[in-house]
C-alpha positions in Angstrom: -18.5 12.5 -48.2 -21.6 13.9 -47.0 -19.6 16.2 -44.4 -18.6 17.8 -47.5 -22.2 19.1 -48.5 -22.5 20.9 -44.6 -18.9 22.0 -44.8 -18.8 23.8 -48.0 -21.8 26.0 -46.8 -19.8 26.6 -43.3 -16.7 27.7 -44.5 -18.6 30.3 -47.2 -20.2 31.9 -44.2 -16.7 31.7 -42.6 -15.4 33.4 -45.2 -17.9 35.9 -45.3 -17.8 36.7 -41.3 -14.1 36.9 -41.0 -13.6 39.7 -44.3 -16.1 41.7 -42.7 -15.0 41.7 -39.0 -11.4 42.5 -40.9 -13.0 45.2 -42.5 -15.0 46.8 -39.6 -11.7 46.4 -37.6 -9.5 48.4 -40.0 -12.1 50.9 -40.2 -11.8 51.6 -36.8 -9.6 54.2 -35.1 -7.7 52.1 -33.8 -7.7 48.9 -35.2 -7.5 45.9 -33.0 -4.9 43.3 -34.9 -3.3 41.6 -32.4 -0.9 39.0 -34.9 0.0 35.8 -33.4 1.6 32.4 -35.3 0.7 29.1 -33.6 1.8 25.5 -33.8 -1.0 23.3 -34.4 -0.8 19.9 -34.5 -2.1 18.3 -36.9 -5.0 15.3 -37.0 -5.0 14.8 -40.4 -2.6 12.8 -42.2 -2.9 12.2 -45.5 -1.7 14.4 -47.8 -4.5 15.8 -49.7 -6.8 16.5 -46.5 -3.3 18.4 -45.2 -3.4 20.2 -48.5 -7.3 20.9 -48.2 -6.8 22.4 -44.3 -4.0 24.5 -45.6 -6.2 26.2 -48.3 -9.1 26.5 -46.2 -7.3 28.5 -43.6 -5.4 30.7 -45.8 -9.1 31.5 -48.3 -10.3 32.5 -44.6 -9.4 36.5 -44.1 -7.2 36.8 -41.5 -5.7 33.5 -41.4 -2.6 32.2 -43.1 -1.0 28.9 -43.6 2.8 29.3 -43.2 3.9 26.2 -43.7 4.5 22.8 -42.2 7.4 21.1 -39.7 8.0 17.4 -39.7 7.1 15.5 -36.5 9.9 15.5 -34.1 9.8 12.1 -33.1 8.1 9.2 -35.1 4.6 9.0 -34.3 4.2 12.5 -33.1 1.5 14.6 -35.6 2.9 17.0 -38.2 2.8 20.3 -37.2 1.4 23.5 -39.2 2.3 27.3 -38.9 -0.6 29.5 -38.7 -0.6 33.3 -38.5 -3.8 35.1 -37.3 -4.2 38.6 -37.6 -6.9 38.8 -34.4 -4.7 36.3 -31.6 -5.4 38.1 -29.0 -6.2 35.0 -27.2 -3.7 32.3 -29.4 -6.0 29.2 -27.1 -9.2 30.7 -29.3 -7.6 30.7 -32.3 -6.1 27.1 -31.7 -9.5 26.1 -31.1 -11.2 27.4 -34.8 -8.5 25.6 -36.0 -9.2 22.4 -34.6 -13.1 23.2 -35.3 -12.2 23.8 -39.0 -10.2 20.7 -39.4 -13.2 18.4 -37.1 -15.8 19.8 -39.9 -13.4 19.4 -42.7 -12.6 15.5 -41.5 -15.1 14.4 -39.0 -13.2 10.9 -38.4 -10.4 13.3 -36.2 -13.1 14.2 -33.6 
């Protein structure tokens, strides 16, 4: 639980960075969204820290939860739609993902 007093603070300031690099980028002449949805995996498995990663991506400007797939074989994670506005590169985007869900549950690391 003590994550939770360093993660709270990090995903603020996350917050804060992403709306204002989505509003410097729409104030630009041509604005550089580059929308891409990705598959991610997820680490997590109980229901209310799937619930929590969900929220925290879509609060994060730019970033949208879709929605989630069952695994397609037993044992394989449960998979989650993500849209991101700025995927120019989908393996960086992939990669805050799993960053957000390692600060949100450190035991997935």
């Amino acid at each position: 639980m003590l994550h939770l007093l360093t993660f709270g603070p990090w995903l603020v300031g996350q917050i804060f960075l992403s709306g204002f690099n989505v509003v410097t980028s729409a104030l630009k002449k041509e604005a550089p969204f580059t929308p891409v949805v990705i598959r991610y995996p997820l680490r997590v498995t109980r229901e209310w820290q799937i619930a929590a990663l969900s929220a925290c991506i879509t609060m994060t400007p730019s970033t949208l939860s879709l929605g989630l797939r069952e695994p397609r074989s037993e044992g394989a994670p449960m998979v989650m739609l993500i849209q991101a506005a700025f995927g120019a590169d989908p393996v960086e985007v992939f990669e805050s993902i799993a960053d957000m869900e390692a600060r949100m549950a450190p035991h997935v690391r």
